[in-house]
C-alpha positions as CSV (number, residue, x, y, z in Angstrom):
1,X,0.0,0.0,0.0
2,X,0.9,3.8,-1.1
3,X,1.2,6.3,2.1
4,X,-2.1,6.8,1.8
5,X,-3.6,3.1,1.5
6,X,-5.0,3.4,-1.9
7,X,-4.2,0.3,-2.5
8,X,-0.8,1.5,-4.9
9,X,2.2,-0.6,-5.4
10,X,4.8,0.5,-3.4
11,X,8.2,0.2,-5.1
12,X,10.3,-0.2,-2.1
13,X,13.6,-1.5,-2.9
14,X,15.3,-0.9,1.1
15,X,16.8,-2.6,3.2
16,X,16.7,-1.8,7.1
17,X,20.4,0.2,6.3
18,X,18.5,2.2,3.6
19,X,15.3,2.5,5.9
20,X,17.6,3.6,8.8
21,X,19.3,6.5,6.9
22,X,15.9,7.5,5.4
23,X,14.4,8.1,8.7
24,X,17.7,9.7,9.6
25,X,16.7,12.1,6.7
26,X,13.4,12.9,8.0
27,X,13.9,13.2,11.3
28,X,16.7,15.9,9.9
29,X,14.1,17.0,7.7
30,X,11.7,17.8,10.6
31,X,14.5,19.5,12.6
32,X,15.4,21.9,9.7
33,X,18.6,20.1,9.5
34,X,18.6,20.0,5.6
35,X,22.6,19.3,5.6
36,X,22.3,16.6,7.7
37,X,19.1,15.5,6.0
38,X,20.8,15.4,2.0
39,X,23.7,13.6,3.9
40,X,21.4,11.1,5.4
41,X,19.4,10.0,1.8
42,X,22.5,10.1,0.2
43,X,23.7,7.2,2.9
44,X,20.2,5.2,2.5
45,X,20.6,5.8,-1.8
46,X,24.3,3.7,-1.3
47,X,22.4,1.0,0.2
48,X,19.7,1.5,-2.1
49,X,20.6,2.9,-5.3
50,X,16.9,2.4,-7.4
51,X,14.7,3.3,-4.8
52,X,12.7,6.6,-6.3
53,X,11.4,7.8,-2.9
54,X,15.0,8.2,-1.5
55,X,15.6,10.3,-4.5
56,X,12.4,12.4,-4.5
57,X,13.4,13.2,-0.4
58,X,16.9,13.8,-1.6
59,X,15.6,16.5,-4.0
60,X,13.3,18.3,-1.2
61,X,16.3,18.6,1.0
62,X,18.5,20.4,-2.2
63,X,15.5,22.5,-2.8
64,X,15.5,23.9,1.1
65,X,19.1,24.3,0.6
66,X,18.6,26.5,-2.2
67,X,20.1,23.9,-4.8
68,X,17.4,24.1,-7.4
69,X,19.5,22.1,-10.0
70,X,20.7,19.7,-7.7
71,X,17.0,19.2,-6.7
72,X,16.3,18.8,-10.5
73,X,18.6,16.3,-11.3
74,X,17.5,14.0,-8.4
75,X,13.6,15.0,-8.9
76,X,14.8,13.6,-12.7
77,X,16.2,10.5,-11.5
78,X,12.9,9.8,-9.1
79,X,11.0,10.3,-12.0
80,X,13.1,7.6,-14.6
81,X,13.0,5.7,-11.8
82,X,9.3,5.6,-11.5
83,X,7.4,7.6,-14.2
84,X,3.4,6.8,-12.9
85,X,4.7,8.3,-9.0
86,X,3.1,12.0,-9.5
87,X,5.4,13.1,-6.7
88,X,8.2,12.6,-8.9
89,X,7.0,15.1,-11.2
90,X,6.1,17.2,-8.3
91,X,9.3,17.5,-7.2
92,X,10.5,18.2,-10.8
93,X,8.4,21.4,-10.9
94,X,9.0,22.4,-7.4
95,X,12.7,22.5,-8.9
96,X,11.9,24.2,-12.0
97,X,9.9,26.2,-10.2
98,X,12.9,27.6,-8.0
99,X,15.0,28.0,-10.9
100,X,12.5,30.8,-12.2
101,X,11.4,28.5,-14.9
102,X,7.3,28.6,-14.5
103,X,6.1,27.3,-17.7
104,X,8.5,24.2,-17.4
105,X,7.5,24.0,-13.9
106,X,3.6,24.2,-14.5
107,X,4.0,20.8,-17.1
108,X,5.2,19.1,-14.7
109,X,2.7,20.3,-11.8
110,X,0.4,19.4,-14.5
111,X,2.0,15.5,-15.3
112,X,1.4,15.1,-11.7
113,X,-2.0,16.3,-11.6
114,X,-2.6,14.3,-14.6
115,X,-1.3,11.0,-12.6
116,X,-3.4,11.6,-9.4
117,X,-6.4,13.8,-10.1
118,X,-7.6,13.5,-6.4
119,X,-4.5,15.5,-5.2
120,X,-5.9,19.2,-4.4
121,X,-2.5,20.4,-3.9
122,X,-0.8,19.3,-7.3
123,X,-3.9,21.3,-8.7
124,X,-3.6,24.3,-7.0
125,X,0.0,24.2,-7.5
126,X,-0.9,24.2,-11.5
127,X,-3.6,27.0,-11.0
128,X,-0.4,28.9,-8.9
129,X,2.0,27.9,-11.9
130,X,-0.1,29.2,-14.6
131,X,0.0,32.8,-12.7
132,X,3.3,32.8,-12.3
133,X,4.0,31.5,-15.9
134,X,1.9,34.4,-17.1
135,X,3.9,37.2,-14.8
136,X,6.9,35.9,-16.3
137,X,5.8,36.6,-19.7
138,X,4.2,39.9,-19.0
139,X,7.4,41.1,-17.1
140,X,9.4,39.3,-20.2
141,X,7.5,41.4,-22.5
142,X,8.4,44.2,-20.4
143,X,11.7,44.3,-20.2
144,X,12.1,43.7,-24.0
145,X,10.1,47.1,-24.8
146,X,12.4,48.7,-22.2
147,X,15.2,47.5,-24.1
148,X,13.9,48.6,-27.0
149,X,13.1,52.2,-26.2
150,X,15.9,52.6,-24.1
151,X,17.9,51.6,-27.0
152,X,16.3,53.9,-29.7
153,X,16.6,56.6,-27.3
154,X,20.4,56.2,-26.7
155,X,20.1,56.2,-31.1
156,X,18.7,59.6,-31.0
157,X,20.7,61.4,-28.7
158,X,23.7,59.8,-30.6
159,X,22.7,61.0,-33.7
160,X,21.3,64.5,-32.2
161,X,25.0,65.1,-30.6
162,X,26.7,63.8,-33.5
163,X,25.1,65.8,-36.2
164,X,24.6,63.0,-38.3
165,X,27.6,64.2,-39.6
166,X,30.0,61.3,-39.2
167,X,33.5,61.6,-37.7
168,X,34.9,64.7,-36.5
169,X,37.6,65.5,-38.9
């Protein structure tokens, strides 16, 4: 059974080593230790080198320590590792998502929602996503028209003090 008793598969591939240095991990993750928590999955993923969940934890601890593309390459590895888990696409976009990359982040949020439509949270994290994605753009668009004025401004003025009459002689 799942965490939830659903009735899922589990694909636990532990042994009590692994299972040891998990809880280690959580219990750091409770505590705030994230350090000590990273250090603690990568211990239970030597003992247990397939096991999706251990990298999916491994990814939350990178993410609290601000290690967005470390936290991407394990969310990555949880999801080859188990493509039908929607937490492994969870913690892909929660990655993506830190890395300022919204519209990448919301497929994934998405993929997940997709996998277990029951989960309220995946959803509103798509519904968040999309508003994000959006800002992005706007402020994208933004910044390009700035450039662009900004830039036929510094035109004028170069042409204005210049004369338009090509090198000083």
């Amino acid at each position: 059974l799942d965490a939830r008793g659903a009735g899922q598969r589990v694909y636990c591939n532990m042994n009590s080593a692994a299972e040891d240095a998990k809880e280690q991990g959580n219990a750091c993750m409770a505590s705030a230790d994230y350090v000590g928590a990273m250090t603690s999955y990568t211990r239970a993923l030597s003992f247990a080198p397939k096991e999706a969940s251990l990298f999916s934890n491994r990814s939350f601890a990178f993410l609290k320590l601000s290690l967005p593309a470390r936290a991407l390459a394990d969310a990555e590895e949880a999801i080859r590792r188990r493509p039908e888990w929607p937490k492994g696409h969870f913690r892909k976009a929660e990655a993506l998502r830190a890395a300022g990359l919204h519209e990448d982040a919301l497929e994934y949020y998405a993929r997940g929602a997709e996998l277990d439509p029951s989960d309220e949270h995946l959803r509103s994290q798509c519904d968040a996503s999309r508003l994000r994605a959006s800002a992005q753009q706007r402020q994208e668009r933004l910044l390009v028209a700035a450039a662009t004025g900004a830039g036929l401004l510094f035109f004028a003025l170069l042409a204005l003090t210049d004369g338009g009459a090509g090198p000083a002689q």
